[in-house]
N, C-alpha and C positions, 0 to 999 in steps of 0.2 A: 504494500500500500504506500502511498505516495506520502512524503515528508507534511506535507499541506494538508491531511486529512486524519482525524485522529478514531481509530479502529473503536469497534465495541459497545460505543458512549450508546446506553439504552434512551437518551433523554438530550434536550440543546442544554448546554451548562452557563449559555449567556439567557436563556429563560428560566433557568432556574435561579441564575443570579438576581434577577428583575422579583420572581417572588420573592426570595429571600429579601431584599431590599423595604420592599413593602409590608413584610413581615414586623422589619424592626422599625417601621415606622418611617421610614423615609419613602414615601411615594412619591413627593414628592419628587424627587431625582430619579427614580426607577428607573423610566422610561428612558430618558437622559443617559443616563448608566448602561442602559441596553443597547440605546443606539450605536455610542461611542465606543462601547467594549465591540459593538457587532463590526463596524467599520475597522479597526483595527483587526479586529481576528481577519475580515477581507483581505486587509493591503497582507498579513501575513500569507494567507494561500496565493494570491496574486504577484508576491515578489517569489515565495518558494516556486511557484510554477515559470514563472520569468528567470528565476536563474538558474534552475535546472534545462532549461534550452538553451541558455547564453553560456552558463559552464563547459560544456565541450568546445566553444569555440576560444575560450581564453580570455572571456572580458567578467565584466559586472554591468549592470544595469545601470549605474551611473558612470562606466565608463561608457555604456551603447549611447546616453542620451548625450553625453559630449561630441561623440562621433556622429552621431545623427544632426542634432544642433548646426555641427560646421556642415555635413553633407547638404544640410536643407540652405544653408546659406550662400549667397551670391557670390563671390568668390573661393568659397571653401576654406573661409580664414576669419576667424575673428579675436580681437582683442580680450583677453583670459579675463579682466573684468565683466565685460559686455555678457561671456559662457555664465559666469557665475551669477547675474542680473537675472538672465533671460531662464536658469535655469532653477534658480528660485534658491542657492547654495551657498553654505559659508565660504568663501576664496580660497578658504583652507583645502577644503572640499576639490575644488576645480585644479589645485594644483598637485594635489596628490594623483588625479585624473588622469590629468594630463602629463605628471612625469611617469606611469604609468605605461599609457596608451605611447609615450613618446619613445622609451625604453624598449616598447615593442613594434616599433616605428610605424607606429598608426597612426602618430600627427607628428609636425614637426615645431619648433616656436623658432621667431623670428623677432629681431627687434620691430617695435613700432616703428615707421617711417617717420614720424615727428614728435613721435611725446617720447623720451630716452626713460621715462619710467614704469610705461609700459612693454609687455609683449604679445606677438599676434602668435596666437597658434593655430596651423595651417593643417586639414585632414591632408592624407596621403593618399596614394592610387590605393594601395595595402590595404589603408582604412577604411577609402570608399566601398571596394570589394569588400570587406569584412562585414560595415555596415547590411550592406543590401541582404547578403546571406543572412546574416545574423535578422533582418527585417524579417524576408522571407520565409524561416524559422519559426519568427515570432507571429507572422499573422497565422501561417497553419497549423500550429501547436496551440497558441494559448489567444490573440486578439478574434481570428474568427470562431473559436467558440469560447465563449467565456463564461458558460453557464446558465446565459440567461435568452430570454429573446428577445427579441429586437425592440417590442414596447417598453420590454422593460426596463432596456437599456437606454434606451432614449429617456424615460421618466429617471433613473440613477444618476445621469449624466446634470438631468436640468437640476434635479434637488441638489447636487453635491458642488455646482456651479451656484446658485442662490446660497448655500452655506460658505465657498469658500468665496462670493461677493462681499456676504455680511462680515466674513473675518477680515476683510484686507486685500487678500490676496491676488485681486486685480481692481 
């Protein structure tokens, strides 16, 4: 059985955490509590199933969206600040990434052409090939099916876009 899916369980343990919750009085939060534990247990099956297809090819999941980033970008280069903006990441983040990806010459960095404190890092032929594979991996193993169907994914998408408007996050 796969890492993402846990054997046996006679019952959901994030609905029984919800009654338990209302048990001791907090209803309050319950539902709250359900939601958030339920969303997290998601992104855990959804990155275990993403990185058990990305694993054989030698990246991580935040090495694929740095390599994707430059691929989908207009010259195939962009400034390591701009990666870490666009990619929502602590800098720290983007540059472990990219020495990384660059170690395995799947980007290369370059000075800025006029700012000397930044650097541009540029995907590779390497990386674009890697990318697309590793894409095409990814939509017929885990993006075209992902469990749900298509209403529903469409309603997931607009609720968790309305939640991450109200946080901030665009």
């Amino acid at each position: 059985m796969p890492d993402d899916q846990q054997s046996g369980l006679p019952y959901d343990p994030i609905e029984e955490a919800r009654r338990q919750w209302e048990a001791h009085g907090w209803e309050e939060g319950a539902q709250g509590m359900a939601a958030v534990t339920s969303l997290m247990r998601a992104q855990q099956i959804y990155m275990a199933r993403v990185e058990a297809v990305l694993r054989p090819l030698g990246i991580t999941f935040a090495r694929y969206e740095t390599m994707m980033l430059l691929y989908f970008s207009r010259r195939g280069a962009l400034p390591m600040g701009v990666i870490g903006s666009r990619l929502q990441v602590h800098q720290t983040s983007v540059t472990n990434a990219v020495d990384r990806l660059e170690a395995a010459e799947l980007v290369k960095r370059t000075p800025h052409p006029s700012d000397r404190r930044a650097t541009i890092v540029e995907i590779t032929e390497a990386g674009r090939a890697l990318a697309l594979k590793a894409t095409e991996a990814l939509n017929s193993e885990v993006f075209a099916r992902p469990g749900l169907g298509q209403g529903d994914m469409s309603e997931l998408v607009g609720i968790l876009a309305r939640l991450r408007k109200q946080a901030g996050d665009f």
